[in-house]
C-alpha positions as CSV (number, residue, x, y, z in Angstrom):
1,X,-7.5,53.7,-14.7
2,X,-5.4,53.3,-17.9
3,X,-2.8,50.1,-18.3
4,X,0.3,51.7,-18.3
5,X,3.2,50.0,-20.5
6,X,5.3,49.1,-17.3
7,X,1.8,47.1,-16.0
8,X,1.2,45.5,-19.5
9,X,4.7,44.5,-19.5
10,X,4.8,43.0,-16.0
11,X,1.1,40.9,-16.3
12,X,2.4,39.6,-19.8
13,X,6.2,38.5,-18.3
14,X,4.3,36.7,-15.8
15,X,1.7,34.6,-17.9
16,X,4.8,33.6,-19.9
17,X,6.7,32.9,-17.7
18,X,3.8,30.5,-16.1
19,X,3.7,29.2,-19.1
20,X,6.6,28.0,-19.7
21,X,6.9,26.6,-16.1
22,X,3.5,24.7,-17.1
23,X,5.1,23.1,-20.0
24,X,8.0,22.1,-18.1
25,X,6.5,20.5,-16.0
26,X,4.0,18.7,-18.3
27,X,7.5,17.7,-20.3
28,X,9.3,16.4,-16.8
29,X,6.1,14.5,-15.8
30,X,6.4,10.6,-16.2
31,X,5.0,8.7,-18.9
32,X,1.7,7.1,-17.9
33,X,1.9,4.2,-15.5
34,X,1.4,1.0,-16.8
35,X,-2.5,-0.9,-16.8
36,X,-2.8,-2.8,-12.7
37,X,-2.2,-6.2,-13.3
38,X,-5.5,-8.6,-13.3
39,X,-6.2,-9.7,-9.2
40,X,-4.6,-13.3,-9.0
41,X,-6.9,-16.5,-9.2
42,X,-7.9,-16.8,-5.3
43,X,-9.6,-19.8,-6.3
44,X,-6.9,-21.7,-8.0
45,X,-4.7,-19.9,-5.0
46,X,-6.5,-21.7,-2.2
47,X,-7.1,-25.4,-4.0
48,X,-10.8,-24.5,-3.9
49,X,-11.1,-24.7,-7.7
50,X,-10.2,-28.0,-7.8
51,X,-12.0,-29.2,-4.8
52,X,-15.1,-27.7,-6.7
53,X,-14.5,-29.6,-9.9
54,X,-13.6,-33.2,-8.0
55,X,-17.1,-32.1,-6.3
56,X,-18.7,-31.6,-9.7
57,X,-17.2,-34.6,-10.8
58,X,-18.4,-36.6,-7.7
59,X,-21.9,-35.5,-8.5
60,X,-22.3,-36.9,-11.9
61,X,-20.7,-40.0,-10.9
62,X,-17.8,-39.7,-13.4
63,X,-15.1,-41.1,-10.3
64,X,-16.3,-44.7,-9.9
């Protein structure tokens, strides 16, 4: 079955015009969203840390 110039012409208006809808979109697309921030200290949240080092403290007999 030969490609006639009417088919040629129609598969390559297609691919360019996917092309160009690809770059478009890569062009619209948002810049890259910003690093999550770090999880917060849970343990300086809750008072925990510094009923741990009082504990610490406690231990080596530093609180006389």
């Amino acid at each position: 079955m030969p490609v006639t110039p009417q088919i040629l012409a129609a598969v390559s208006g297609a691919v360019q015009a996917y092309l160009l809808e690809e770059e478009a979109l890569l062009a619209a697309a948002p810049a890259r969203w910003p690093p999550p921030a770090p999880p917060p200290n849970l343990w300086g949240l809750a008072g925990r840390q510094q009923t741990m080092q009082l504990r610490v403290l406690a231990q080596r007999r530093s609180l006389k």
